[in-house]
N, C-alpha and C positions, 0 to 999 in steps of 0.2 A: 709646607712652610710658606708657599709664594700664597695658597688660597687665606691661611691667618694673617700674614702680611696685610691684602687688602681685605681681610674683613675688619683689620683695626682700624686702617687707616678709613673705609667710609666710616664708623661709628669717630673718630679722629673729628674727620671734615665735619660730618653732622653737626656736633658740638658746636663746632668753629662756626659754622651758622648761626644758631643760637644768638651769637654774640651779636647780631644784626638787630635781635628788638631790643637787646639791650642797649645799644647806640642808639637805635631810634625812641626810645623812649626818655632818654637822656643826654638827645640834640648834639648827638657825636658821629657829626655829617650830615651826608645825606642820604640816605636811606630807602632809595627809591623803588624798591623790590617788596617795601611795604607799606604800603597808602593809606591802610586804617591807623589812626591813632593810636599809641602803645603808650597806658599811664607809668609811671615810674611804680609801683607797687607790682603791676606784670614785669615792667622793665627787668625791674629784682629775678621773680621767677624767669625770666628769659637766659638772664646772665648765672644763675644760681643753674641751671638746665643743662645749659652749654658747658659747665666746668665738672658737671658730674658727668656725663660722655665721655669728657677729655679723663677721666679719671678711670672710665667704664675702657678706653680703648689702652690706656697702659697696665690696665692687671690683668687682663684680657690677653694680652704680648707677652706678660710675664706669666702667662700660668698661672693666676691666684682663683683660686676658685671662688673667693668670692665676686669676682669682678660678674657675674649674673644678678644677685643682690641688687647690685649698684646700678646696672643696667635698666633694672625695672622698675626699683625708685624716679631713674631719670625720664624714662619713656614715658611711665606715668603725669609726670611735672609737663613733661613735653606736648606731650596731646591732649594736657586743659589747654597751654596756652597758642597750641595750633588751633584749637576751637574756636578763642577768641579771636584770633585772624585768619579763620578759616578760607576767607576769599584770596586771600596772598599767600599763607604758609601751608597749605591744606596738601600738598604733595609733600611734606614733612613726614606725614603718616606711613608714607610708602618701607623708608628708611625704620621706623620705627616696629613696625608691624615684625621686618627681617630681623630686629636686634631684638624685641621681644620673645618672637621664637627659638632664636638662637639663647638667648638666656633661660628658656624655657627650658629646653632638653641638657643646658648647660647645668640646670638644678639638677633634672631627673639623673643623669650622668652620677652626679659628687652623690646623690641620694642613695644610688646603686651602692658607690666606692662605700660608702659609710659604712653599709652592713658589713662591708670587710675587716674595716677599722674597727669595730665595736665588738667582731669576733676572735680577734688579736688582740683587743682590751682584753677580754672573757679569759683569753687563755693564757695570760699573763698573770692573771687573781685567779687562777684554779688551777693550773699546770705546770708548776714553775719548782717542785721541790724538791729536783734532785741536789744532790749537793756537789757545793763549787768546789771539792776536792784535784790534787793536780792527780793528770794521766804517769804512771809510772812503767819502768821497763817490767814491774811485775803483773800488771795490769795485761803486756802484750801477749806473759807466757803462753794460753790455751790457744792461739793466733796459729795458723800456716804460717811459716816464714816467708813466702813472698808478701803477706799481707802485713807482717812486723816490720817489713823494709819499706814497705808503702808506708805506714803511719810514722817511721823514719824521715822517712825522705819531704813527707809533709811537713814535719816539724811540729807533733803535736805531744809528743812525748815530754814530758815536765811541763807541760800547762795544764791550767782547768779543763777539767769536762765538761762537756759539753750541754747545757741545758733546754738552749733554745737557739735558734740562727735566723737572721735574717739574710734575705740574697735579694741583690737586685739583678737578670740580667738585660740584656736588649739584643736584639736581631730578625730576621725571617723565619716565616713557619707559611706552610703551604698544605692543601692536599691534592691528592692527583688529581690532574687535569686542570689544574688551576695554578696562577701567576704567584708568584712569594708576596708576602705580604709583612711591613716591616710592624714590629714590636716591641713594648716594653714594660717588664713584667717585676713586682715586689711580690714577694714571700715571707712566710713566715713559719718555718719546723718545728713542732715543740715534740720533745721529745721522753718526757716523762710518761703521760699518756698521749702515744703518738697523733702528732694532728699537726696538718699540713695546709696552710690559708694562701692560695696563691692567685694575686689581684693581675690582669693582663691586659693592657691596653693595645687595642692591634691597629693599624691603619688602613686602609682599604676604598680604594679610590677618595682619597682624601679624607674621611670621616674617620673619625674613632670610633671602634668596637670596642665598648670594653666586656672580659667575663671574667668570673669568678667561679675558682675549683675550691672545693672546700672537701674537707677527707680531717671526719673528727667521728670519734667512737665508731672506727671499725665503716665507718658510712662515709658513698665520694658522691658528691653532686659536683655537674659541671654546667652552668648557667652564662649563656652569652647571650647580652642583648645588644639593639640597637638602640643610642644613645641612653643607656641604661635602663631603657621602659619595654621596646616593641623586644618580645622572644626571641631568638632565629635558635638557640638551641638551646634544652636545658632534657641531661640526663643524668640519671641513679640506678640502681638495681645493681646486682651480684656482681656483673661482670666489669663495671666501673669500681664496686669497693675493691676488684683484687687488682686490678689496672693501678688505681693511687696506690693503693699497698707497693708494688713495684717502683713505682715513681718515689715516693718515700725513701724507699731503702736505696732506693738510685741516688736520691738527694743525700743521705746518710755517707754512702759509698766514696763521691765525688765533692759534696759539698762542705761534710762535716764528719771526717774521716776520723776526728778522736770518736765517734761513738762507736763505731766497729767494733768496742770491745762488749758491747750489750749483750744479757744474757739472753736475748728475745733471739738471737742469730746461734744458729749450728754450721760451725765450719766444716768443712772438708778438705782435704789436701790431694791436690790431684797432682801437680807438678811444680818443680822451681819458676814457670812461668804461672800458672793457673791456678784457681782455687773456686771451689762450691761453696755457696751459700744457700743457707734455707733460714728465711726469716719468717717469724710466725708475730701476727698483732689479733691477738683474741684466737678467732675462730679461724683466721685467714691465715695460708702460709703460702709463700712464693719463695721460687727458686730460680740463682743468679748464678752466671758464671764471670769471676773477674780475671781479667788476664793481665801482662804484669806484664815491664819490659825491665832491661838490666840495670838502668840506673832507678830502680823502684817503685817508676812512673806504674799509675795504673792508667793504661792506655783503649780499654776497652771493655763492657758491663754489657752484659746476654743475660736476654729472658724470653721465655715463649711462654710468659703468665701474662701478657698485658694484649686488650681486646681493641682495634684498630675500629673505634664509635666511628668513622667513615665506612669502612669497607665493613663492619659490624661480621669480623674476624677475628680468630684470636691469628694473632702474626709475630711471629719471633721479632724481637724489639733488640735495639742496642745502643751503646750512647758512645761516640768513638772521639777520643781525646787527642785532640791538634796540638795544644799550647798549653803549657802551665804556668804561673806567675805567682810570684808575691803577695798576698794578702795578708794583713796582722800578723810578720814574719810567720806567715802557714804557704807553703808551696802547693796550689791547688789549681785544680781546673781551671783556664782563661778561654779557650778555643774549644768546642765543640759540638757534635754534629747531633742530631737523632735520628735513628734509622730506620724503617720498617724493612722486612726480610721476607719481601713478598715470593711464590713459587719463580716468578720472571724476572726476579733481578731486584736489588737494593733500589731504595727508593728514599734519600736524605728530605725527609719534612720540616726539618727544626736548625737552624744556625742560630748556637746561642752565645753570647761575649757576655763574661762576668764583667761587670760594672763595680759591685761594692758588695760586699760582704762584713756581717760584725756578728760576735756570741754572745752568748749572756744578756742578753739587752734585757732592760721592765719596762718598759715604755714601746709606743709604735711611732714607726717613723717612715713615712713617706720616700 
């Protein structure tokens, strides 16, 4: 926060300079930091310079992605007319060269996000046609009873099924041997043919990392770059499709508990606290164990189907539930952890806080 702080505020000041061949071309003062003559026709571009900066360091503060656009428009105006007072403005370039690049990878970045957005268009116009029927007590009968009191206690019973969800959440994720690293991450489940789009912005000594997982026809890539151009990881093959497959049904489990009733899931009944799942998407089938506490909370999701792409392990996985909250009158996960279940002890990689959740959406939203 404190490094965008002052990167607004020098493109801020920059600007504010600017306004100096504007005064000096237009005998408003005296202007002594510039000795070559500045006609009123420059003066214009001087002043016309300095207010797209100022304009370039407030969407810049507020997050607007376009504020890079604006940035290069102005840098450009700026270094014709540091050219023409090269002798006196010629360290103007210094400041500019920094905001340039900075808007450079600021493009490549939203360039990245796009492919995400344009993949949540896609699956919006070809995945969408389950129907908005409501969830009924008939709908729970095939259900374990601990799992009918969970979709109870969520409050999903007499509402719509479920089509598609969005999630946003935000928090830390780590791997061993390394410091937490804060984040914040949009999704998007669609759940007719299962496909999972999830956008994550990480920060890491000040910079943002963003990647993108994507898990559509049975296929998972996980793609993280630096400022969305230079690679640092991008993996696919077998053991990532059955990895999101878990993750999916994880998301299903904890996120959007009226689909539970899917015919794609074979339950099991193991106790008043516990219950088996085995969800199958094509060719892939993974197996969950969900555990259940007496006010109907599901309190904790086990699997040793998902492959630990760090330690390039398969490792008993778990997602263990702290808080639950209010969302669209739905009582669902607020507080929780991710685990890996390595031979020497648990090892929490992921703190995640639900932010905002909605269903049924046709549209993408940021």
């Amino acid at each position: 926060m404190i490094m965008k702080f002052i990167f607004a505020a020098v493109i801020f000041i920059h600007g504010l300079i600017h306004f100096m061949g504007f005064a000096k071309a237009f005998n408003y003062g005296e202007i002594n930091q510039l000795m070559i003559p500045v006609s009123r026709t420059i003066g214009a571009l001087w002043l016309l310079t300095g207010f797209l900066f100022v304009i370039t360091a407030m969407l810049f503060f507020m997050k607007k992605d376009n504020w890079g656009m604006v940035a290069a428009v102005a840098v450009v105006i700026s270094e014709v007319v540091i050219i023409m007072s090269w002798k006196d403005a010629r360290f103007g370039t210094i400041p500019n060269v920094l905001i340039l690049a900075a808007a450079f990878f600021s493009f490549t970045a939203v360039r990245f996000e796009n492919t995400f957005r344009a993949d949540v268009q896609q699956q919006f116009l070809s995945n969408n046609s389950l129907p908005a029927s409501l969830l009924t007590e008939a709908d729970l009968q095939p259900l374990p009873a601990p799992v009918q009191r969970y979709l109870h206690y969520t409050g999903v019973v007499n509402k719509p099924k479920v089509k598609n969800v969005r999630i946003v959440f935000e928090g830390q994720m780590r791997s061993r041997g390394k410091d937490w690293f804060k984040f914040r991450s949009v999704q998007y489940n669609f759940l007719d043919e299962p496909a999972r789009l999830f956008f994550i912005k990480g920060k890491m000594f000040g910079v943002t990392v963003p990647g993108y997982h994507h898990y559509l026809q049975q296929k998972a890539v996980m793609d993280i770059r630096l400022f969305g151009l230079f690679g640092i990881v991008k993996m696919d093959g077998e053991e990532m499709n059955k990895t999101e497959t878990v993750t999916f049904f994880n998301d299903m489990c904890l996120m959007a508990p009226a689909t539970l009733i899917d015919k794609r899931i074979r339950w099991e009944a193991i106790d008043d606290t516990k219950s088996k799942a085995i969800f199958t998407n094509g060719n892939i089938s993974i197996t969950a164990i969900l555990y259940f506490n007496e006010k109907g909370q599901l309190i904790n999701f086990t699997s040793d189907d998902r492959y630990d792409v760090n330690e390039k392990l398969w490792i008993p996985f778990s997602t263990l539930v702290h808080e639950y909250k209010k969302f669209e009158n739905h009582n669902l996960l607020y507080k929780g952890d991710a685990v890996w279940h390595y031979p020497e002890g648990e090892f929490v990689y992921g703190k995640f806080l639900l932010k905002d959740i909605e269903y049924n959406g046709n549209e993408f939203k940021n």
